[in-house]
N, C-alpha and C positions, 0 to 999 in steps of 0.2 A: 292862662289858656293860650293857646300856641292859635298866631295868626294865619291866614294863607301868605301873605309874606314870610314870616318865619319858614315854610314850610318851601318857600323858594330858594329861601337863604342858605337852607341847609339842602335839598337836592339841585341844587345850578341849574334853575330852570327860570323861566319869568312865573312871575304871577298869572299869567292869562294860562303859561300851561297848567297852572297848578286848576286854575279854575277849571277850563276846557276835563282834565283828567277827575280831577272828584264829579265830574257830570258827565259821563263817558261818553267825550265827544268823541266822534270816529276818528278824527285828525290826528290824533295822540298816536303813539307810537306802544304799545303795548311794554314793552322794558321799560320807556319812560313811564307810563303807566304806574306800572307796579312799585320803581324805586318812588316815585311820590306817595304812594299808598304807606309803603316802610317808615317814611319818614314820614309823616302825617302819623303811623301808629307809635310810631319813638315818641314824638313830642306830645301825644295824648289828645291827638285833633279828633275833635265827637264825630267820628266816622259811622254812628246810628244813622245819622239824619238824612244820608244820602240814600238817594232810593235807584236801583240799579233799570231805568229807562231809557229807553231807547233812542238814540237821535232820531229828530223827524226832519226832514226837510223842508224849510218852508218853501216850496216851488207849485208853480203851475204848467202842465204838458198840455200844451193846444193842439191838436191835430187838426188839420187841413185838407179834406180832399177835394182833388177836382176832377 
């Protein structure tokens, strides 16, 4: 079974993109995106398991009036 390294090895990316893109981080670049998706399905990476969710941000907006 083909690792997320593997899967870097073969689209020239690091591992964090690879990870960032199977969990559609926003950051990702949508062509990169995709050429890892290609190569994750070449090398027969279990692409069931990802589930297509949303980033959330973990932030908090204070407003302040005075």
């Amino acid at each position: 079974m083909a690792t997320i390294r593997d899967i870097a090895q073969q689209a020239g990316v690091s591992i964090a993109t690879v990870s960032r893109a199977l969990n559609n981080h926003p950051s990702v670049n949508e062509a990169t995106r995709y050429s890892i998706l290609q190569v994750a399905q070449q090398l027969n990476y279990p692409l069931h398991n990802l589930q297509a969710k949303p980033y959330v941000a973990r932030s908090i907006l204070i407003i302040v009036r005075k």
